[in-house]
C-alpha positions as CSV (number, residue, x, y, z in Angstrom):
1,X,0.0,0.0,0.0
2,X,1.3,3.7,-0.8
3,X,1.9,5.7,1.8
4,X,-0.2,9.0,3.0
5,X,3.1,11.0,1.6
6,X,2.6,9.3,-1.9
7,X,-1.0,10.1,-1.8
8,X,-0.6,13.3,-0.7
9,X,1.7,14.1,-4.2
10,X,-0.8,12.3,-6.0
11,X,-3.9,14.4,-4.7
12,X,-2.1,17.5,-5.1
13,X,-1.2,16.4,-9.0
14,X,-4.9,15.2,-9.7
15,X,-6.3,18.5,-8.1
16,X,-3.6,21.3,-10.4
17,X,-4.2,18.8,-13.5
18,X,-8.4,19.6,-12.6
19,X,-7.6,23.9,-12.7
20,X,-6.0,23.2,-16.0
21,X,-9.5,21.1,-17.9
22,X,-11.8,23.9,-15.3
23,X,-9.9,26.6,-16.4
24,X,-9.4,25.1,-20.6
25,X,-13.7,24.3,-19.7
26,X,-14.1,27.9,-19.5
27,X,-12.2,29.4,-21.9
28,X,-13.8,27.0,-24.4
29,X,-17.1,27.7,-23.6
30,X,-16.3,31.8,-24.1
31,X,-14.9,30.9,-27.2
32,X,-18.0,28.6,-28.4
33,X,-20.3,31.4,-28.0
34,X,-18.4,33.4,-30.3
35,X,-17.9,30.9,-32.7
36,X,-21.8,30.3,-32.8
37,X,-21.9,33.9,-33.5
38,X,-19.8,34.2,-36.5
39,X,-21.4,31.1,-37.8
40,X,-24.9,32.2,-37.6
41,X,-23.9,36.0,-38.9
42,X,-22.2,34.1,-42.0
43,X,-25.4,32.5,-42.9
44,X,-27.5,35.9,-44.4
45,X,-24.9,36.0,-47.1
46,X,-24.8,33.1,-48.2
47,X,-28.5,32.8,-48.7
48,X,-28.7,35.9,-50.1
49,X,-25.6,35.0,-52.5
50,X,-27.4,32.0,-53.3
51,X,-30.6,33.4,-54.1
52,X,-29.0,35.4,-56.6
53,X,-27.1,33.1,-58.7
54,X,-30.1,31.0,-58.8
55,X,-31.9,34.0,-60.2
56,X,-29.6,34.8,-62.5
57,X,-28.8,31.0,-63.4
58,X,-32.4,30.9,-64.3
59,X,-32.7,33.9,-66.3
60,X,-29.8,33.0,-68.8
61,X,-30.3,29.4,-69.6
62,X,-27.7,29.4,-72.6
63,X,-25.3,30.0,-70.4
64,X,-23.9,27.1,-67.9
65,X,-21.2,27.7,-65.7
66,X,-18.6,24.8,-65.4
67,X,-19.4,24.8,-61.6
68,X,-23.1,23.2,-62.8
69,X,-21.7,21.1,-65.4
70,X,-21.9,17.7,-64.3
71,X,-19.6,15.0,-65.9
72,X,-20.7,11.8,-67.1
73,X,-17.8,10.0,-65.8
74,X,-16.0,10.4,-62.0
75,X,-12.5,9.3,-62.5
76,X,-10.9,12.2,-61.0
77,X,-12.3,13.9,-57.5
78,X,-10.9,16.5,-54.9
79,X,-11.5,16.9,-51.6
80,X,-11.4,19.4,-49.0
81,X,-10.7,18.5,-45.9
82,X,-11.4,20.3,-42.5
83,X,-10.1,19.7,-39.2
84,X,-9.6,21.2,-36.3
85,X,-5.4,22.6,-35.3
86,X,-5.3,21.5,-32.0
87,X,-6.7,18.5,-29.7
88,X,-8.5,17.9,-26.9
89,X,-11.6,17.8,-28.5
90,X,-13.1,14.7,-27.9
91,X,-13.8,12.1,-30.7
92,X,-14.7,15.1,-33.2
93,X,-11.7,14.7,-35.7
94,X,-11.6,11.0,-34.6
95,X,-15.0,10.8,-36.2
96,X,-14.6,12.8,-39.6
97,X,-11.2,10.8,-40.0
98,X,-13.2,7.7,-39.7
99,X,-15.9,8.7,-42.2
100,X,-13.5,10.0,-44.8
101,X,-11.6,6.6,-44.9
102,X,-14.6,5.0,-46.0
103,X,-15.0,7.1,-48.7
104,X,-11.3,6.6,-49.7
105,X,-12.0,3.1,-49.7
106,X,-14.6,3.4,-52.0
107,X,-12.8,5.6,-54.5
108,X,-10.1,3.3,-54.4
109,X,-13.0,0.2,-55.3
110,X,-14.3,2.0,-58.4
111,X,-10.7,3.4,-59.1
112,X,-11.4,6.9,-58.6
113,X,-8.5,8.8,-57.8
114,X,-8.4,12.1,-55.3
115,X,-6.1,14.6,-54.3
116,X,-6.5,16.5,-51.1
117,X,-6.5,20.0,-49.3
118,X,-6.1,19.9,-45.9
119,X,-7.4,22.8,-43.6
120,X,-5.8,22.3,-40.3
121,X,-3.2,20.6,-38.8
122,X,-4.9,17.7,-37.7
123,X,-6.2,16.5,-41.3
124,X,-3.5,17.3,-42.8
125,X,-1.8,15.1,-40.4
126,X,-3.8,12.2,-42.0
127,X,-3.6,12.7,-45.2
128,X,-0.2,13.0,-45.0
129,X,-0.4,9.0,-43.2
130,X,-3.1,8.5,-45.9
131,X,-0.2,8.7,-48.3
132,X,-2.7,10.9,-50.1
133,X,-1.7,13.5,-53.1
134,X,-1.8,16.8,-51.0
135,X,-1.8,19.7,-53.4
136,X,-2.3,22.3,-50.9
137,X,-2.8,23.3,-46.8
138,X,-3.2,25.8,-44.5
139,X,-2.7,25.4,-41.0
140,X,-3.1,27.8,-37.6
141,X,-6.0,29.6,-38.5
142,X,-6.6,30.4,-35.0
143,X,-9.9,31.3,-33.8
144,X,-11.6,33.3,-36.7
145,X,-11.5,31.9,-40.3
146,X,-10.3,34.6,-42.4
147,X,-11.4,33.9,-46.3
148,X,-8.4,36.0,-47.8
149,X,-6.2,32.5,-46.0
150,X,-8.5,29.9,-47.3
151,X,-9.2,31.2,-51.0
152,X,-5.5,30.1,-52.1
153,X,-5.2,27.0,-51.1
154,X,-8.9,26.1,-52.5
155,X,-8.6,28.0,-55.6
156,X,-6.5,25.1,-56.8
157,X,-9.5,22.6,-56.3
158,X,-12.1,25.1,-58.0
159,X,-9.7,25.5,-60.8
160,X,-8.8,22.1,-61.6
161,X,-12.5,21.4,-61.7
162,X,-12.5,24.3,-63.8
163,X,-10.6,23.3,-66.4
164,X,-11.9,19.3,-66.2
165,X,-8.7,17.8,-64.4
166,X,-11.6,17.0,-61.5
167,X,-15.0,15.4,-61.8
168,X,-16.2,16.3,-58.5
169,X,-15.1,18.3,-55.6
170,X,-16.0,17.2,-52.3
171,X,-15.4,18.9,-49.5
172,X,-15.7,17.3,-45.2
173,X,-16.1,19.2,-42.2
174,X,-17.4,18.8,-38.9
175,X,-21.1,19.8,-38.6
176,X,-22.4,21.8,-35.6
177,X,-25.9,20.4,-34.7
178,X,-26.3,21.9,-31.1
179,X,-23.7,21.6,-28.0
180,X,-23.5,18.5,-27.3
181,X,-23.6,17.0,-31.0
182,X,-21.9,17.9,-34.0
183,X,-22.1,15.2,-37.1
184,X,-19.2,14.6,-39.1
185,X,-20.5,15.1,-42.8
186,X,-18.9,14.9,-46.2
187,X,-20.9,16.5,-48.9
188,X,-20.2,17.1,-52.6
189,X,-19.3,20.9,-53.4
190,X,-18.7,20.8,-57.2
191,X,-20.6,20.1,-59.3
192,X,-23.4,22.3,-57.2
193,X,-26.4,20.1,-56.8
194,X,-30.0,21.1,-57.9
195,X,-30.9,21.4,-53.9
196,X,-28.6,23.9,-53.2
197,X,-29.3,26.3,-56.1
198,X,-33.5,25.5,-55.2
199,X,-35.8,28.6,-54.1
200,X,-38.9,28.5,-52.1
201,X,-41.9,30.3,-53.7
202,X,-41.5,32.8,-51.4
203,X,-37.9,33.4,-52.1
204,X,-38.6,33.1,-56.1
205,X,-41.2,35.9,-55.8
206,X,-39.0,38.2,-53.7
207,X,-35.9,37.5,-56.6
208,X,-38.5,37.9,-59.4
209,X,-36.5,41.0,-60.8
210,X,-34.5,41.3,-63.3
211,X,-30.9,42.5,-63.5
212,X,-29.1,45.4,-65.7
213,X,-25.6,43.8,-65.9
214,X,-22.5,45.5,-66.1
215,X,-20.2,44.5,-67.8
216,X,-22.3,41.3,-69.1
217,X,-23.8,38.6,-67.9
218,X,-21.5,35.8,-68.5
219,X,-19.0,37.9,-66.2
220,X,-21.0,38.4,-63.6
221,X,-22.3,34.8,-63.1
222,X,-18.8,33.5,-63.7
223,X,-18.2,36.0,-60.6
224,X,-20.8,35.4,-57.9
225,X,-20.6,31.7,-58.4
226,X,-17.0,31.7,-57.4
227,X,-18.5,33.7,-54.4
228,X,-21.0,31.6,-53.9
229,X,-18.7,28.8,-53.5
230,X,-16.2,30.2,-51.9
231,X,-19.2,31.3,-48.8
232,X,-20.0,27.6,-48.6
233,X,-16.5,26.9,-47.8
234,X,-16.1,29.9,-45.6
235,X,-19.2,28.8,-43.8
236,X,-18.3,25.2,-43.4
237,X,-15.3,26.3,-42.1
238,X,-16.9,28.4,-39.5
239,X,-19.6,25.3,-38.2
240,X,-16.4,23.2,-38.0
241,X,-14.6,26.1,-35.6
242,X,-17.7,26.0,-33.7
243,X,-18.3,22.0,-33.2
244,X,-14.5,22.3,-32.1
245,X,-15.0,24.5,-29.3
246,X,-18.1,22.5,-28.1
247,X,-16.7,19.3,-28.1
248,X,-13.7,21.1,-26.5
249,X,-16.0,22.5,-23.9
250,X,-17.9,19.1,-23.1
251,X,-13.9,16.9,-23.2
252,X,-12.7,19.5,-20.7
253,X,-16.1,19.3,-18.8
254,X,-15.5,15.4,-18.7
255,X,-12.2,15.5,-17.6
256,X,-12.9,17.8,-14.8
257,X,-15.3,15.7,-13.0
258,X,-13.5,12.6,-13.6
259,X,-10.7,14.8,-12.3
260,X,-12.7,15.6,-8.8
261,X,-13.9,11.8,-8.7
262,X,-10.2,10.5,-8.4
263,X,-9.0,13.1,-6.3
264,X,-12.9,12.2,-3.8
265,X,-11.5,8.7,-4.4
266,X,-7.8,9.3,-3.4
267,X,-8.8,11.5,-0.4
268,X,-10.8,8.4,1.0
269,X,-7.3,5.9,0.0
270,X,-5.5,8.5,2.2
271,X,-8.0,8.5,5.2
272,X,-7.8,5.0,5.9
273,X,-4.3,4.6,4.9
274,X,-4.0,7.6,8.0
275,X,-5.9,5.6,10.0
276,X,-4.5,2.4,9.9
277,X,-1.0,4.1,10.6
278,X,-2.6,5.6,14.1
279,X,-4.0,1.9,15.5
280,X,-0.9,0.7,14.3
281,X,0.8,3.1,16.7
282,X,-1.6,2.9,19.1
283,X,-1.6,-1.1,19.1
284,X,2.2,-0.9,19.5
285,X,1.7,1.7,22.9
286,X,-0.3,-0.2,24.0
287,X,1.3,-3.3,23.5
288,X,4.8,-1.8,24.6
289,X,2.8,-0.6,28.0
290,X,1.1,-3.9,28.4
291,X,5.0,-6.0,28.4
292,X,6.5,-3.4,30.7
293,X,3.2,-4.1,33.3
């Protein structure tokens, strides 16, 4: 059995490693209510956006952008993948990680090949043990996504599509569903899908104008679609940022009370280790007194 000094070192290590998870608990949860913010605040422009180049989309049907142009064979895909840049976060990159190697596996069934941008350090971490084509990263975005940091290293995916190296872009994020659930989902950006480009009847009456384009429509189409897309990838970025801090919030929350648990259940090891020391002594006075009667 340890003794009350061991114990004593062990409580004290328990109890400073429990302020560490309170105090990362805290500044987790500050930081998730910000995050919420920015994402919900992101959300206006990109229905707004979206409205718009479904408008326009539908008022110049001889026109297609490549970005709606689907192909009739996928040989050639890209994905986008985003993580989180530091841990402690629970099972949340765990569980995107997981997901995304079943798609690679079925890529690699139908002989589909893919190459990879990694946003943050822990996916690109895993492509890079995935052995996977990287063509581009960013890492330490810190607590805000800034889009001026993110168009670069994406432009290379929206380009290659572009210009028909790519088939499909796909792009995999952590979605935030409420505090205690976010759902690791992988979606497919390019080509843009009929549901994400559909208006309600109320939105198609209140973008039932038309548009004096400057310089011509082509332009401008070519323009806000590249917007369009790059607010999808701005906002997924910013329900990923979000699902991090949560899942941050609720690991640290975790660990705290297992924290206060072991240091309950080391307080009660040290109590009777104590007291067995004290009859010990006690039996030996006594004993000692009784052999000198």
């Amino acid at each position: 059995m340890p003794s009350t000094k061991e114990i004593r070192v062990k409580i004290k290590s328990v109890q400073n490693t429990r302020k560490i998870t309170k105090a990362m608990e805290m500044v987790a949860a500050s930081k998730m209510r910000k995050a919420q913010e920015r994402m919900r605040h992101s959300r206006p422009y990109g229905d707004k956006i979206r409205n718009i180049v479904a408008h326009l989309a539908g008022a110049n049907p001889e026109y297609k952008h490549p970005f709606v142009v689907r192909r009739s064979e996928i040989r050639n895909v890209g994905l986008i993948l985003i993580s989180t840049d530091k841990g402690l976060c629970g099972g949340l990159n765990t569980n995107i990680q997981r997901a995304l190697l079943q798609k690679v596996k079925q890529w690699e069934a139908t002989g589909v090949k893919f190459q990879a941008t990694a946003v943050g350090n822990k996916g690109f971490g895993f492509l890079q043990r995935l052995n996977a084509r990287i063509v581009s990263h960013v890492v330490q975005l810190g607590d805000r996504p800034h889009l001026e940091r993110l168009i670069g290293p994406v432009k290379l995916q929206l380009d290659a599509y572009a210009e028909g190296k790519l088939d499909a872009v796909y792009i995999a994020y952590s979605r935030f569903v409420n505090t205690m659930k976010q759902e690791p989902t992988i979606e497919q950006l390019l080509p843009l899908s009929a549901e994400r480009l559909e208006q309600s009847e109320e939105e198609k009456r209140a973008y039932s104008w038309d548009y004096l384009y400057e310089p011509d429509p082509q332009r401008v189409i070519d323009e806000l679609m590249t917007r369009y897309v790059e607010a999808i990838i701005y906002q997924s970025v910013a329900e990923n940022m979000a699902s991090e801090q949560s899942a941050r919030m609720v690991a640290m929350k975790a660990a705290s009370d297992n924290a206060k648990k072991l240091i309950e259940e080391l307080q009660l090891v040290y109590n009777k280790t104590r007291q067995a020391g004290i009859t010990k002594e006690i039996s030996e006075i006594v004993g000692g007194a009784a052999a000198i009667a």
